[in-house]
N, C-alpha and C positions, 0 to 999 in steps of 0.2 A: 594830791591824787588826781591823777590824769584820766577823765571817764568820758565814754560817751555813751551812747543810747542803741539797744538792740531794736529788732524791730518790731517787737511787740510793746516797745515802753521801756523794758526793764533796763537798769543802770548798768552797765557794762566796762569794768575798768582795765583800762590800756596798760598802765603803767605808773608805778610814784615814783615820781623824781626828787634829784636832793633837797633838802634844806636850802633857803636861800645862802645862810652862812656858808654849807659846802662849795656854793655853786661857784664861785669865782676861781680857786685853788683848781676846782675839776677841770674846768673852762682852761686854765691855764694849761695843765698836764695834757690836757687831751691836744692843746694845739702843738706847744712842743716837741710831745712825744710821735705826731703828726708827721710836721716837718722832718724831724728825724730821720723817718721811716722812708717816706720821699727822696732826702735829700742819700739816702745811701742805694735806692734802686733795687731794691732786693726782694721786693713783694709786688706784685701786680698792682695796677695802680690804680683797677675799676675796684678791686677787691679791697684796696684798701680807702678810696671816696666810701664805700657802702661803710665800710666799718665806722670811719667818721662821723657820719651823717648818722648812722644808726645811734653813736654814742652822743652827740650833741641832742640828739631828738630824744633821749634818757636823760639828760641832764637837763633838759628843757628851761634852759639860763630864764625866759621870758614872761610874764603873765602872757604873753599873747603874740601870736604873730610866729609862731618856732615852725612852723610846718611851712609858711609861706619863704621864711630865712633859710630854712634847710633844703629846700628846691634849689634856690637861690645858688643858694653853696656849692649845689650838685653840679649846678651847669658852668660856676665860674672855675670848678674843679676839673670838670670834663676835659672844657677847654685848655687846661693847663695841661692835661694831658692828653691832647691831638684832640680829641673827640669833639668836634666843631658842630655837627650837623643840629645842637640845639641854634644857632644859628639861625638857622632856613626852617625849620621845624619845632614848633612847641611844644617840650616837653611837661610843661605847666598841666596843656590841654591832653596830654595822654594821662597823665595822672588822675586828672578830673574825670577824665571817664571812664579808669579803672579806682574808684577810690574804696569800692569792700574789697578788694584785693588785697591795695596799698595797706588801707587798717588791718586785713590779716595780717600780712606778712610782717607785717610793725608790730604783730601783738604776738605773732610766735616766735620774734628774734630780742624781743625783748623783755621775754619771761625768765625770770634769775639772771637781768644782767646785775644787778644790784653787787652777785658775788662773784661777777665772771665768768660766770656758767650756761651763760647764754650761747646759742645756734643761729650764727648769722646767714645761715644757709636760705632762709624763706625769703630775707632783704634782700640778699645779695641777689637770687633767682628772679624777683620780681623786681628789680632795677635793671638787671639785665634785659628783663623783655621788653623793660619800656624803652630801653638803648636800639635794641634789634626793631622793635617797630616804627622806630623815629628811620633809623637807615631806611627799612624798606619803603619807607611812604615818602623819601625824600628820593628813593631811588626809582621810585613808579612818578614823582613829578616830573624828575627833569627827563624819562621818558617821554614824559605829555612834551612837555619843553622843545623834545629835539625831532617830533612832528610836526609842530609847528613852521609853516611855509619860511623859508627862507635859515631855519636852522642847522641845515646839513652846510650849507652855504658857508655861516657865519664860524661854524666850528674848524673847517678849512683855513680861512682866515685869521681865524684865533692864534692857528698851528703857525701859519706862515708869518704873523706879528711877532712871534716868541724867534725866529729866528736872527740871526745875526746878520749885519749887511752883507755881501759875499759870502754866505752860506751857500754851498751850494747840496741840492739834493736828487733824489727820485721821485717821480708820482708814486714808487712803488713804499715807498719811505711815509709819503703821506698819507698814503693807505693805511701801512699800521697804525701810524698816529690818529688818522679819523675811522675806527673799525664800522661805524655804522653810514658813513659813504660811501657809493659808489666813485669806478674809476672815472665816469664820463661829470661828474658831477667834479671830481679833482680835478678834470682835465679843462671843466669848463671858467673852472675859478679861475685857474693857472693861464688862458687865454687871457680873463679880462684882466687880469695885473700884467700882461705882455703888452698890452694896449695901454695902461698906466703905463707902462716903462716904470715899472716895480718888480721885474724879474725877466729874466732872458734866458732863452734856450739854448743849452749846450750841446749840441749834434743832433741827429736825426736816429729815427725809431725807437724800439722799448726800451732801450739801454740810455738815450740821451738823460741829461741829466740838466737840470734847471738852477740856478743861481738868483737870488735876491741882491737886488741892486739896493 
């Protein structure tokens, strides 16, 4: 029996998970029938990590350590499917500081799963926000990031490294590509690699066009 404590004292139980004898057998079904699922593409792929993670954390293989394993799981899942930003941002630490949330939503997605009849709807809701709050707070840093002096600069430069030798473009081209630079800031990059003799101008006024040596 999986319990923890309300907030007045009283015993408050989560969840029983299997027998240790079941737990191998389950352990096994649940990864294959996993992979399966995965490997044919046909169900969403945040929708079906929750599912996972929900059913291993019901199965609770471990005396200990199943909460910190199943994080774990989440983020090398993520990643397998695009979802990188635990990368640059911990997801560990949103959890941590939504954690009567997490234990609700774990305790009303895991009522009758014993028979199947469980409602992954509260997991899946409260995995999602912690996914959208990792985005926006990684998306409010690299804000901060591309304030900082000499950012607008560097992100120009980034654009013009990814180009090929004899590439040849427009500043109006690099415009799209850096939407948060101005043109005079494009234009001033573009001088100092003319002085590098790392790009050369192709004709004169708005229309010339520039080439990477």
């Amino acid at each position: 029996m999986i319990d923890d404590y309300e907030q007045d004292g009283r015993d408050a139980v989560r969840f029983v998970p299997l027998s240790a004898d079941e737990t191998p057998d389950a352990m096994k079904e649940l990864c294959q029938r996993f992979g399966e699922v995965w490997d044919a593409e046909q169900l969403d792929k945040l929708l079906l990590i929750d599912a996972f993670v929900l059913d291993f954390l019901c199965i609770h293989p471990f005396a200990d350590g199943n909460g910190r394993l199943a994080r774990l799981l989440t983020i090398l899942l993520l990643y397998a499917a695009g979802y990188e930003v635990g990368r640059y941002i911990s997801l560990e630490r949103i959890i941590e500081g939504t954690k009567e949330t997490y234990y609700e939503a774990l305790l009303r997605s895991s009522q009758r799963w014993e028979s199947g009849n469980h409602d992954l709807t509260p997991w899946h809701q409260y995995s999602l926000g912690v996914l959208v709050y990792a985005y926006d707070e990684f998306e409010e840093r690299v804000g901060e990031l591309a304030k900082m002096p000499g950012a607008k600069r560097e992100a120009v430069l980034a654009v013009f490294e990814a180009f090929d030798s004899g590439h040849a473009f427009s500043i109006t081209e690099l415009e799209h590509m850096c939407p948060t630079v101005s043109r005079a800031t494009v234009r001033r990059v573009l001088n100092e690699l003319r002085e590098q003799n790392d790009v050369e101008c192709l004709g004169t006024g708005r229309w010339a066009r520039w080439r990477k040596l």
